[in-house]
Rosetta silent file (secondary structure, phi, psi, omega in degrees, C-alpha in Angstrom):
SEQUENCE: XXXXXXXXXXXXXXXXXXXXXXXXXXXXXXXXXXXXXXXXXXXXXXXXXXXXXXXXXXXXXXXXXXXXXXXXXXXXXXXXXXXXXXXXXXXXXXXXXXXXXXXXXXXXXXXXXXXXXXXXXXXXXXXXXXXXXXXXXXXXXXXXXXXXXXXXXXXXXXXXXXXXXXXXXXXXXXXXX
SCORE:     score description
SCORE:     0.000 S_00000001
   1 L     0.000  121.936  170.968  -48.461  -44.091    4.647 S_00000001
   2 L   -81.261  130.135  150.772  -47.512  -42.624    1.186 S_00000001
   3 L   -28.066  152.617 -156.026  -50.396  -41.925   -1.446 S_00000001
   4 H   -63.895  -56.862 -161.520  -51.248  -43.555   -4.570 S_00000001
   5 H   -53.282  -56.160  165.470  -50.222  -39.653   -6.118 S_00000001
   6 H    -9.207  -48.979 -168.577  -46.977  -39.728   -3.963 S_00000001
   7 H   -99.100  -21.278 -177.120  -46.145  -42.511   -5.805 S_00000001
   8 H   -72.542  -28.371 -164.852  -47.524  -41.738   -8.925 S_00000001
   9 H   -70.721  -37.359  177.772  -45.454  -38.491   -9.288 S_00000001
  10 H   -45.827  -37.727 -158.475  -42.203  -40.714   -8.785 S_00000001
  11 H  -128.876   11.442  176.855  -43.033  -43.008  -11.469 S_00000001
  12 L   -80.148 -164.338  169.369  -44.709  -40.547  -14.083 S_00000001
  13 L  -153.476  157.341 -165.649  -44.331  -38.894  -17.392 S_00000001
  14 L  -144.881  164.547 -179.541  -45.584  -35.796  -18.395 S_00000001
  15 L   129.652 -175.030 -158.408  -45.660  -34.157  -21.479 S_00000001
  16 L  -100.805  162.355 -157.579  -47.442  -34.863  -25.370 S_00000001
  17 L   -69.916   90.571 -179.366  -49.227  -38.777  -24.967 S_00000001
  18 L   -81.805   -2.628  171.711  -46.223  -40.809  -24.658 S_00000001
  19 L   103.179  -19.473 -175.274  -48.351  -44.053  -24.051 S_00000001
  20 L  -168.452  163.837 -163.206  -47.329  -44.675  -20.467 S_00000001
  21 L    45.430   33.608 -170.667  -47.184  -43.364  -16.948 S_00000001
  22 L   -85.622  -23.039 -146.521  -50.185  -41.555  -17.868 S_00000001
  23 L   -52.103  -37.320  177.617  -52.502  -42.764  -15.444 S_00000001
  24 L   -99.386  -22.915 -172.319  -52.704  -39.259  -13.703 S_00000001
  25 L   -51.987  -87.841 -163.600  -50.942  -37.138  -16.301 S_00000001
  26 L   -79.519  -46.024 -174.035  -52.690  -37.486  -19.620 S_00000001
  27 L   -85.832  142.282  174.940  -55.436  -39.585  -17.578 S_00000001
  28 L  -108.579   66.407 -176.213  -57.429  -38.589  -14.146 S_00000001
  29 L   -86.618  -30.585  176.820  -56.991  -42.488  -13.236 S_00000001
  30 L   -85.446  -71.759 -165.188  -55.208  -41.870   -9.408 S_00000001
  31 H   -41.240  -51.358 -156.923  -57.679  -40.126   -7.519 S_00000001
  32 H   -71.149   -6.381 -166.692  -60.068  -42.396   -8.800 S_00000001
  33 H  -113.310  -12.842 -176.707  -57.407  -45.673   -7.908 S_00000001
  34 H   -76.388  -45.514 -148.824  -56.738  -43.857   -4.201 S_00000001
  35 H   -90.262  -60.677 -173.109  -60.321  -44.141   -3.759 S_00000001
  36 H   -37.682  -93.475 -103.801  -60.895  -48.126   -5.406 S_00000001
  37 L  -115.772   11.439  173.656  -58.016  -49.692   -4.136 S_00000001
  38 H   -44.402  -41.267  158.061  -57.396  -48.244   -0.860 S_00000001
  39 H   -51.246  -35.373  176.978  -59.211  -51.268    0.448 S_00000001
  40 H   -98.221    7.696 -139.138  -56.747  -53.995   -1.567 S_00000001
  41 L  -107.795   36.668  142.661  -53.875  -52.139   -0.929 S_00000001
  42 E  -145.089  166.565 -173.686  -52.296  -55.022    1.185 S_00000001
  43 E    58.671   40.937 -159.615  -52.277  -58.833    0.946 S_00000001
  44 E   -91.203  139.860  173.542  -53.711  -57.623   -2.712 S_00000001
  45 E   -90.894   90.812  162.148  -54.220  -60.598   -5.543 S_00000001
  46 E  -139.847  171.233  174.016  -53.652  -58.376   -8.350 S_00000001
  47 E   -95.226  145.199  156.935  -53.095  -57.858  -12.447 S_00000001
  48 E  -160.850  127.020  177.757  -52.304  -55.315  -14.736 S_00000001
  49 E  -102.869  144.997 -157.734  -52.649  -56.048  -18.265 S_00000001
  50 L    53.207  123.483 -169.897  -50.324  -53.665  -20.947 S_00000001
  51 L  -116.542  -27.501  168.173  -47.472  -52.764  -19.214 S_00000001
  52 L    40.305  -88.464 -179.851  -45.707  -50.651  -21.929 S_00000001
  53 L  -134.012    8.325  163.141  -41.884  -49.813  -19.779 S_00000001
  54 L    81.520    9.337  152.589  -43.276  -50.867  -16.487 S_00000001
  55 H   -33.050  -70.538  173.463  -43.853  -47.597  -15.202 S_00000001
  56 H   -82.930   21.011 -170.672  -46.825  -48.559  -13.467 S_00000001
  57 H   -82.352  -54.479 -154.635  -45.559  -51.773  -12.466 S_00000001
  58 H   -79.766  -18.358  176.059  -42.780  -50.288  -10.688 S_00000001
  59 H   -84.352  -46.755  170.116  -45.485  -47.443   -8.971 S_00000001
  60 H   -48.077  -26.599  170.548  -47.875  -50.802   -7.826 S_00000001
  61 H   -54.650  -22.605 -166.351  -44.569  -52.450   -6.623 S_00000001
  62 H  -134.286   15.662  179.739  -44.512  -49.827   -4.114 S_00000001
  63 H  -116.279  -45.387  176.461  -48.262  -48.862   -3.448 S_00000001
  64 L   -92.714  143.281 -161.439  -49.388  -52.528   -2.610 S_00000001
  65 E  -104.990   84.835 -167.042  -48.161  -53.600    0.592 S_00000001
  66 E    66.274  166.174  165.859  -47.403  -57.579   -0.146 S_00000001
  67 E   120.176 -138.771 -158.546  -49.292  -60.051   -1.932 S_00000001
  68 E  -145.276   98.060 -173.755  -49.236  -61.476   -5.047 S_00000001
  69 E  -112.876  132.704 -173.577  -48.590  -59.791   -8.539 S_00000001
  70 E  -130.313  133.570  173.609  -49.137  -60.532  -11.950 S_00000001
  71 E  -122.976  130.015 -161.845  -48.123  -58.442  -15.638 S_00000001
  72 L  -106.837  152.212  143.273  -49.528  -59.285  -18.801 S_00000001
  73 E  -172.241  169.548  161.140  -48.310  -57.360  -22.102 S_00000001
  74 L   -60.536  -55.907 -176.731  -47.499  -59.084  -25.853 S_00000001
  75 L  -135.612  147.513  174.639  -44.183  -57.995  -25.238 S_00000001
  76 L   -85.891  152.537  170.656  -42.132  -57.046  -21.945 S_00000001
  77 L   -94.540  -27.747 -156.117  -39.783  -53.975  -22.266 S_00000001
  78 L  -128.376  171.514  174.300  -38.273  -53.786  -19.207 S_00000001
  79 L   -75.056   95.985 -174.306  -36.197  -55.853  -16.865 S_00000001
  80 H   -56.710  -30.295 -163.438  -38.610  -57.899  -15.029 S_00000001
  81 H   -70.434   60.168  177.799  -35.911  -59.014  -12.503 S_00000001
  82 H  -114.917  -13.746  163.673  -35.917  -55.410  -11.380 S_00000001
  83 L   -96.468   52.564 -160.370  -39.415  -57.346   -9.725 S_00000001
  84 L   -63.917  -14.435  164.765  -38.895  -60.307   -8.075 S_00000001
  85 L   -58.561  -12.633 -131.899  -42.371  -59.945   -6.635 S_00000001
  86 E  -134.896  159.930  169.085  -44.216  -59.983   -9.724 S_00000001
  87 E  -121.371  147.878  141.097  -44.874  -62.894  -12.544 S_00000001
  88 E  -119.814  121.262  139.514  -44.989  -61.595  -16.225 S_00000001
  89 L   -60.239  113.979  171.420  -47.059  -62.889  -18.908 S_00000001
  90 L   -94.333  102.706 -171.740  -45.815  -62.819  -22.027 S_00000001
  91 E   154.611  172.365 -178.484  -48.944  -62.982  -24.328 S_00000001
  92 L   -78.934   80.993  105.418  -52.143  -61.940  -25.924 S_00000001
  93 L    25.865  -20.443  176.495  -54.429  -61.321  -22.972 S_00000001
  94 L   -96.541   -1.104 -163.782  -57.317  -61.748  -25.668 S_00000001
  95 L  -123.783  109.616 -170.531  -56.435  -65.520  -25.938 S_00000001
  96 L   -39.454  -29.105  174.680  -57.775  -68.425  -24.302 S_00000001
  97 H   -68.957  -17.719  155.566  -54.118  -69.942  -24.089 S_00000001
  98 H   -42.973  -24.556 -166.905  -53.762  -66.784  -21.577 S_00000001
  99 H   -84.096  -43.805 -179.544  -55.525  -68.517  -18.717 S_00000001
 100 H   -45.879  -80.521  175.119  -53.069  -71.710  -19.523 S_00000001
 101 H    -7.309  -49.269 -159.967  -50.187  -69.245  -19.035 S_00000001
 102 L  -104.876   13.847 -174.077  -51.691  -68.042  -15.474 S_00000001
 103 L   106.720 -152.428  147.997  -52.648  -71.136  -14.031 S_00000001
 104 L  -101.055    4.987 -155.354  -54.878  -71.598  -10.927 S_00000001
 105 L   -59.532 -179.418  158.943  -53.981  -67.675  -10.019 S_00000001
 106 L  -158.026 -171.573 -160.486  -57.270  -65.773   -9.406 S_00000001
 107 E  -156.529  141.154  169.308  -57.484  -61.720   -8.357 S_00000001
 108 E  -109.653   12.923  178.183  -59.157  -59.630   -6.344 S_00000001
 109 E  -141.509  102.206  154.583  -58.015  -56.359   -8.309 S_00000001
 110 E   -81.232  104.359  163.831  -57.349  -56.682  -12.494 S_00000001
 111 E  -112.794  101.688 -178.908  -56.319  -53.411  -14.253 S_00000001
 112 E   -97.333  115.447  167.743  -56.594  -53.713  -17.992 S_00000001
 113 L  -113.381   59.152 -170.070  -54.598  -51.204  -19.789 S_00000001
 114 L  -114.388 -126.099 -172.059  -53.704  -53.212  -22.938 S_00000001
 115 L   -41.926  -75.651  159.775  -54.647  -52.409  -26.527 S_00000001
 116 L   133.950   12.577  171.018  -57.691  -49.824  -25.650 S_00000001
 117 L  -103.394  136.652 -134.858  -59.726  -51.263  -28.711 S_00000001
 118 L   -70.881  -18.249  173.190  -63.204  -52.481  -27.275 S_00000001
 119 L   -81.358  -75.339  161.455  -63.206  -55.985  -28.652 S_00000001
 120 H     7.149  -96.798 -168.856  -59.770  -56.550  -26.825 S_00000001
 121 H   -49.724 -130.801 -120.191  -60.977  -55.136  -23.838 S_00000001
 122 H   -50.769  -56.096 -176.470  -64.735  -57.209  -24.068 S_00000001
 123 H   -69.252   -7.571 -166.439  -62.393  -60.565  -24.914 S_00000001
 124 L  -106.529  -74.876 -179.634  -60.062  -60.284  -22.290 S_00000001
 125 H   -41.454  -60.825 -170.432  -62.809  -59.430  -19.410 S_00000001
 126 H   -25.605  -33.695 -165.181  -64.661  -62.257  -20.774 S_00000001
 127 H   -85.628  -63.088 -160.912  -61.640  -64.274  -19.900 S_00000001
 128 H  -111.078   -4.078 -175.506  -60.740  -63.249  -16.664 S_00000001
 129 H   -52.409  -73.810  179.066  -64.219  -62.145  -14.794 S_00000001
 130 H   -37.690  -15.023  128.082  -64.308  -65.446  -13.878 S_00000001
 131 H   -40.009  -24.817 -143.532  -61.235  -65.310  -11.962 S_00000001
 132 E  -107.047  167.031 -142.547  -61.473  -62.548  -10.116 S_00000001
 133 E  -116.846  130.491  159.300  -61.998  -63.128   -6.127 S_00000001
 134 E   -23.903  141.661  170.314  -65.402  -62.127   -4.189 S_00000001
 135 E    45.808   39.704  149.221  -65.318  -58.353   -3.754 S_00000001
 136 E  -108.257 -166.028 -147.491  -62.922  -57.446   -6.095 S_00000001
 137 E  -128.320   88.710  167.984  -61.950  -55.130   -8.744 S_00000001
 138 E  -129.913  115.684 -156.322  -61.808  -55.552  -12.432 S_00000001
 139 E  -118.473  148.479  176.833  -61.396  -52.358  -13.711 S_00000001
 140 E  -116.307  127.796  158.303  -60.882  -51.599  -17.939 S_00000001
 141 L   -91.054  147.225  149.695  -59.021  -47.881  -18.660 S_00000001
 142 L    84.829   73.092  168.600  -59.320  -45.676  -21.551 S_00000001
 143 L   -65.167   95.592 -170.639  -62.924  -46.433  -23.142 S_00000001
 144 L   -65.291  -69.333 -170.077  -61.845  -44.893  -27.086 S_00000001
 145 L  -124.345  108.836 -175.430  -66.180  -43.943  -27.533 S_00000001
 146 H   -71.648  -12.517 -165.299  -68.805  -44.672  -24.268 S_00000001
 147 H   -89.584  -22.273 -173.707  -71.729  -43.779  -26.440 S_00000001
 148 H  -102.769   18.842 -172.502  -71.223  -46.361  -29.391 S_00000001
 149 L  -158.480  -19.321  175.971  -69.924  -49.263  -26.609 S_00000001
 150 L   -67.350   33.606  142.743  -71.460  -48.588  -23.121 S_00000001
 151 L   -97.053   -0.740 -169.423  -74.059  -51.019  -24.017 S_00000001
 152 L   -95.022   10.703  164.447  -71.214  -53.942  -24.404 S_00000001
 153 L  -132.607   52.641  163.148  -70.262  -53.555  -20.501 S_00000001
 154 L   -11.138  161.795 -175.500  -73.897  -54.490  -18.779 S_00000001
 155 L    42.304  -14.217  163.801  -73.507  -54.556  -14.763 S_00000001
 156 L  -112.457  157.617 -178.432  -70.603  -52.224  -14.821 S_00000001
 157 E   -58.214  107.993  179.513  -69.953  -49.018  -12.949 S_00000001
 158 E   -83.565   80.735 -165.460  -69.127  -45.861  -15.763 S_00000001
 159 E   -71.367  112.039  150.888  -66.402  -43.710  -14.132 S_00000001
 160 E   -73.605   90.784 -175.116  -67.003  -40.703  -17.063 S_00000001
 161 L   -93.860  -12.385 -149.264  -63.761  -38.536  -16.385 S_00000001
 162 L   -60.642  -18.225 -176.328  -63.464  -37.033  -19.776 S_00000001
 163 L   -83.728   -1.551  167.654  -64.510  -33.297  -18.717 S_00000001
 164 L   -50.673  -77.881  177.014  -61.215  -33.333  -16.413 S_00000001
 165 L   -92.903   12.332  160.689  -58.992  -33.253  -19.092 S_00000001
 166 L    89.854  -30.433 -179.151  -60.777  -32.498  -21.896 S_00000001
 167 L   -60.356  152.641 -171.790  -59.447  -36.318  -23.178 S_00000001
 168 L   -66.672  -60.902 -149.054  -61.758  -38.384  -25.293 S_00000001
 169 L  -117.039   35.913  168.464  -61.041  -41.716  -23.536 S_00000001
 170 L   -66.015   53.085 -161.235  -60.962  -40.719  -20.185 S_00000001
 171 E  -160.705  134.855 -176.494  -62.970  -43.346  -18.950 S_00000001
 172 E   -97.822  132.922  167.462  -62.969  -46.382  -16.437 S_00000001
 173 E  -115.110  103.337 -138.459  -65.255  -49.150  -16.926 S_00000001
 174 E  -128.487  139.517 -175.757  -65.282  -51.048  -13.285 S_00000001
 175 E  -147.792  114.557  166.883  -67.296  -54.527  -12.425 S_00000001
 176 E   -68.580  121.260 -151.237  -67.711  -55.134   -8.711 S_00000001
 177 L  -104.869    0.000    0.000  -67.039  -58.815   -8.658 S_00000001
């Protein structure tokens, strides 16, 4: 079976902080997504909110094994029908008319990668924890400062990666649902 990094090299970008396909690049986000989602990675209910050129869309298209996939961003860039697996969300992910948008879905794995500014991120979980599936995974990337905002995510797990790369916002904030 090929690895999350397998796939990640396939679908990256490398290079000064282009914004996307960062997750292992700029970010140390795969090891740490090898280890999470090893467990979802078939028959997986999952999200990914910001989507940017669908980089990672197109590396989860080929790392989960079936199921059911959903992509949030304000605006898509890319050709979804290059995904017929997938649903895209067009909208503000901070905004109760998001949940209209999605339905009855619910998830057992959410990765929000949208704006990275902490009210976003705090309005948007707010939004979808209740969604999310027994034993799953709703994980927020790229934390801009843990020391002035790690008291705004109570109950969740504080992956600190920042001494990998030396990046400021190297940091997963993960809520075992």
């Amino acid at each position: 079976m090929t690895t999350l990094e397998e796939i990640y090299q396939r679908y990256s970008v490398h290079g000064p902080d282009v914004g996307h396909g960062d997750k292992g690049g700029l970010h140390s986000y795969i090891t740490e997504y090898e280890q999470l989602l090893a467990p979802y990675r078939q028959n997986c209910k999952f999200m990914e909110i910001g989507l940017a050129l669908g980089l990672s869309v197109a590396m989860w298209n080929e790392y989960f094994e079936e199921g059911h996939f959903t992509g949030a961003d304000l605006s898509i860039n890319f050709n979804p029908e290059t995904f017929p697996a997938w649903d895209f969300v067009e909208c503000d992910a901070t905004k109760p008319e998001f949940l209209g948008l999605l339905g009855d879905k619910t998830f057992d794995v959410v990765i929000e990668d949208g704006s990275h500014m902490t009210a976003d991120q705090i309005a948007t979980r707010d939004l979808l924890l209740p969604r999310m599936n027994p034993g799953g995974l709703y994980i927020i990337e790229d934390i801009l400062n843990l020391e002035a905002t790690r008291h705004l995510f109570p109950g969740a797990e504080i992956r600190d990666l920042r001494k990998n790369k030396g990046r400021f916002d190297d940091v997963l904030i993960i809520y075992h649902t």
